[in-house]
N, C-alpha and C positions, 0 to 999 in steps of 0.2 A: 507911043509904046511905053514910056516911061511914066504918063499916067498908071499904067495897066500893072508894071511892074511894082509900084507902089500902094495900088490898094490890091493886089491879090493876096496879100497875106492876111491883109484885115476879113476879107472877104473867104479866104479858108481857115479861119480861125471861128468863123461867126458860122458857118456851116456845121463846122465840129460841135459848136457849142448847141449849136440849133438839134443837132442828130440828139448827144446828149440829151435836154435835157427832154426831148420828146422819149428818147426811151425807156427814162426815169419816169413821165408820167404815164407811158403804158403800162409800163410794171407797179407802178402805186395801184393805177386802176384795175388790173389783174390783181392783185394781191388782194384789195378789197371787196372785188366779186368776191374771190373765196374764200375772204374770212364771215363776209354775211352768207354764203352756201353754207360754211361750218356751223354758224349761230344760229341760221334755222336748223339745221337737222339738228344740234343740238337741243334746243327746243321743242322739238318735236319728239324726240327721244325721253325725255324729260316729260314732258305732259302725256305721254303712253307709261312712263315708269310709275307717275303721279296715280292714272288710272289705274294699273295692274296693282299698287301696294293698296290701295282704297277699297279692290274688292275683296281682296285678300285678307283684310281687315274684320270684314262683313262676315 
């Protein structure tokens, strides 16, 4: 038992840290789905605006 009492702390320390930092890199990789969702629609907005001032032009 006194094994047990001595590494649970290590052992709920290392969990917390383990939770952390995995829901830091869920959120990094959510974040950067929707910054490249952003930068194509941007893109894509952009090369329709490219087109509409080009005929406009004509």
């Amino acid at each position: 038992m006194p094994y047990i009492e001595a590494l649970l702390p290590t052992v709920v320390v290392a969990l917390i840290f383990w939770f952390v930092i995995r829901a830091v890199s869920n959120v990094d990789r959510t974040e950067r789905l929707a910054e490249a969702e952003v930068d194509e629609q941007m893109k894509s907005n952009l090369g329709e605006t490219g087109k509409n001032s080009s005929q406009s032009e004509n």
